[in-house]
N, C-alpha and C positions, 0 to 999 in steps of 0.2 A: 476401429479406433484410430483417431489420429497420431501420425506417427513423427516422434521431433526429427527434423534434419541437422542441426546441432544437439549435438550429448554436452550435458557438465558433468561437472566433476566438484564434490561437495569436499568440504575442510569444517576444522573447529580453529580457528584461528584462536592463538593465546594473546587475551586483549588485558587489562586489568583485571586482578585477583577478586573486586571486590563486582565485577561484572555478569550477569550469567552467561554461560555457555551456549552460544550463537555457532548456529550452522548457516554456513555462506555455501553459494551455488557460484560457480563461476562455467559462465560458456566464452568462447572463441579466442583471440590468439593472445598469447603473454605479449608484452610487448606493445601490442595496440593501445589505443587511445581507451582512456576505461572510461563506459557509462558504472554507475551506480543505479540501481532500479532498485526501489523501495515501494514491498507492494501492499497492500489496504488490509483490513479490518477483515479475520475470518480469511484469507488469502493465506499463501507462501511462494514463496519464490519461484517454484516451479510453474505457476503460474502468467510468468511470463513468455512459456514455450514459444506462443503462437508468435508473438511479437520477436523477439529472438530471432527465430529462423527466416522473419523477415528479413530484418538487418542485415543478418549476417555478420561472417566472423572476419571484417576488416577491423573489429571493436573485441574490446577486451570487458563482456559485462561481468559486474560482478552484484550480486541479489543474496542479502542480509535474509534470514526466515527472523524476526521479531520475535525480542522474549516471549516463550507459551505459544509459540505458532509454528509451525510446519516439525523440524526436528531441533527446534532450538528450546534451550530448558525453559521451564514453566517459575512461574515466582511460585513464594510460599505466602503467596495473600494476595491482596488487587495489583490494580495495572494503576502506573500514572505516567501521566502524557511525559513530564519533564525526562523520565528514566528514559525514553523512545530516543530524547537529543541526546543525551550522555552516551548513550549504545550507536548511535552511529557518529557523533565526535572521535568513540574509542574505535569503532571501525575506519573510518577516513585516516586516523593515524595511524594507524597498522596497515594500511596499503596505499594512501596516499599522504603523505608525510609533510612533507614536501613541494606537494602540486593544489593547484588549483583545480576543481572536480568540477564535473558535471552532474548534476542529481535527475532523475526521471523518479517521478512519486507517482502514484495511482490512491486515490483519496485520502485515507489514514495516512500511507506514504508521501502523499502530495503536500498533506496538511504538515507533517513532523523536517519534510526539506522545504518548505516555504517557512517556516520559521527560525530553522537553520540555518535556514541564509538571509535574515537579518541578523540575525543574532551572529554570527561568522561571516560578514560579509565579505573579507578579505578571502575566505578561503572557496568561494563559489566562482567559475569560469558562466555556469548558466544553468537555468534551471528550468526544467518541465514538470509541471505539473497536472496531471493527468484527475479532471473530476476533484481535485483536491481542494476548496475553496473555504473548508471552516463548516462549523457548526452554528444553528441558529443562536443569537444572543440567547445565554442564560436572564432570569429575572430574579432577584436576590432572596424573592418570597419564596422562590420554590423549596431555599436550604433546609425549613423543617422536613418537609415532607422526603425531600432526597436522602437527608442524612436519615431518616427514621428506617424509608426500603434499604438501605443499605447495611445497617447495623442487623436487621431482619434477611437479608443474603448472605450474612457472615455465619448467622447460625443453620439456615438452609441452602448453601451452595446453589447453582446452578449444575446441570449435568447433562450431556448427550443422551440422545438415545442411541440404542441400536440400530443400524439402517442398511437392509438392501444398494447394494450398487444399482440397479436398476431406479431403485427410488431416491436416491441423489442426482441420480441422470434428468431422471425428470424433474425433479426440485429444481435444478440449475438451468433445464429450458424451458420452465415455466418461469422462473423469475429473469429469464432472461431471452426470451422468446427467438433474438437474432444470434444465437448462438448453434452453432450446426451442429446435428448429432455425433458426428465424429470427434470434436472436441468439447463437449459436453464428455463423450465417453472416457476421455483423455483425462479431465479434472475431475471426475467422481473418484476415478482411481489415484489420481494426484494429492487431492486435497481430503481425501482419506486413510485409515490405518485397521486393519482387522483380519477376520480368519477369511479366507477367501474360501476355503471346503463345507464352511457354513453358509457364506455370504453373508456372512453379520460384520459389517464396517461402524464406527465412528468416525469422523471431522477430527483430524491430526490439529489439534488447538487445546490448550484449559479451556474449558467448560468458562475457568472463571472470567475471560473476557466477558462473560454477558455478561454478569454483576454492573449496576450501575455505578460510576462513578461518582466518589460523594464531593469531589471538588466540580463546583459549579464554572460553566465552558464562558467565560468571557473575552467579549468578541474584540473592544475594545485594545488587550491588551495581543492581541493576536494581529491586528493593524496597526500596532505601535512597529511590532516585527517585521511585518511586510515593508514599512515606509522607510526602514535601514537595507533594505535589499538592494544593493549596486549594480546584481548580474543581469544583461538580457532575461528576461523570462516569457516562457512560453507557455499560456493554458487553453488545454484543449477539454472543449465541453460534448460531452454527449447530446445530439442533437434532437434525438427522439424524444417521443415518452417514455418516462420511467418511473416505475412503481419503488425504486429508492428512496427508501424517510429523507436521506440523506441530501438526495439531489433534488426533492421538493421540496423541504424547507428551508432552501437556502436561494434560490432561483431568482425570487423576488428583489434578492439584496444583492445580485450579481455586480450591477454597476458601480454600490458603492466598494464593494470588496477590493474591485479589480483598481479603480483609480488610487488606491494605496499604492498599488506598486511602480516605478520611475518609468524602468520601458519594458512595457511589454506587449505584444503580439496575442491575439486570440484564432484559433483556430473550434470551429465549428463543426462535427461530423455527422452528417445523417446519411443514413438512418443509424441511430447507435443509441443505446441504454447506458445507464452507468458504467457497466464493465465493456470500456473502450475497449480493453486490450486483445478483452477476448473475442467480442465483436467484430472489431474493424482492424485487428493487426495489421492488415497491409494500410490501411491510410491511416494509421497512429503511425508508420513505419515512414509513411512518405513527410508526413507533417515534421515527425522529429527531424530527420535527414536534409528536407529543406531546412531548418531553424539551425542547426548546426555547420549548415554551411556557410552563413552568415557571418 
């Protein structure tokens, strides 16, 4: 298994009462210059190992787990996007106050500090957006049908099943083929929670992220956000094939996505699938490092 060469050290920081209880990861030195790494959909923050140890500890990361993901509380009902900006507004305050920040997203992450930083654009020094590019335009007919699955998963939840460590292993290098069995081994045990003398694990997440969302994803008002962004931005695309819903159906619309934002910089990586980080840490690690020196 792979093994990290920077350790963190996890907190519950006290953010706002009416907040939930968010476990933040922080690796390398107090003091240093902070990234923020905010990581994707089904992720936690551990998940940025590989990346991290590239870096290294000249930087002071600090990696949010998202309501209902990794060991941070779970709502008592669905998810909605707006809550994701009020949870890291309330974290940027509690550790950066008073500064200008740098944000690193990874898709969900990507998508929630690309809006952030229209929407805050005094408080962004720059931003990286990793695979983060938005969701395909909703179309306004879908709303019966959305809102009817949804009222219908309030009364049947969604749920994990039971899973073999072993069969996580392979789940994640099969949907993710460039990813090498030592850290595949690494995030089965990462990105899970269970009896290890049975071998019976769950995905450390609510179940209820799957539930679909009954507010319909419009794209428009998500490029209104982007075209307020002041900071440098940097997006780096997965250059492979990828079996991601996520990164096919938005591919076609790249061009127009990306001329919303003032300046920014594209970086390209192949061979890589959607999960950059895990993939290609050393050249997510060189791309960031060049863009920051800038």
């Amino acid at each position: 298994m792979y093994q990290a060469k920077l350790l963190s050290r996890s907190e519950f920081p006290p953010l706002a009462p009416d907040r939930p209880r968010l476990h933040v990861r922080h690796w390398g030195r107090e003091g240093a210059a902070k990234l923020f790494l905010l990581h994707g959909w089904m992720d936690s923050s551990i998940t940025f190992q590989f990346l991290v140890d590239t870096l290294g500890d000249d930087w002071h990361f600090i990696a949010p787990d998202w309501r209902g993901f990794g060991q941070s509380q779970a709502n008592t009902a669905g998810y909605y996007f707006p809550d994701y900006l009020a949870d890291l507004e309330a974290l940027l305050n509690h550790y950066a106050a008073n500064e200008t920040v740098t944000l690193i997203g990874h898709s969900m992450g990507g998508m929630i500090a690309s809006l952030y930083a229209g929407i805050r654009p005094q408080r962004i020094a720059k931003l990286i957006s990793i695979e983060g590019f938005g969701l395909p335009d909703s179309d306004p007919n879908e709303a019966p049908k959305r809102y009817r699955r949804w009222l219908d998963e309030l009364q049947q939840p969604p749920r994990f099943d039971d899973l073999s460590l072993n069969t996580v292993q392979q789940r994640l290098q099969r949907r993710n083929p460039l990813l090498s069995p030592d850290r595949a081994a690494f995030l089965a045990h990462a990105l899970t929670e269970g009896d290890a003398a049975n071998d019976c694990y769950r995905y450390q997440a609510d179940p209820r992220h799957k539930m679909v969302n009954p507010v319909l994803y419009r794209l428009a008002e998500a490029k209104a956000c982007w075209r307020e962004i002041t900071a440098p931005v940097l997006w780096v695309v997965g250059g492979g094939d990828s079996d991601h819903p996520l990164a096919r159906s938005v591919l076609a619309s790249l061009d127009e996505r990306r001329a919303c934002f003032q300046t920014i910089q594209q970086v390209t990586l192949t061979p890589c699938g959607h999960m950059v980080q895990w993939e290609q840490p050393e050249a997510l690690a060189a791309a960031i490092e060049d863009f920051l020196a800038c």
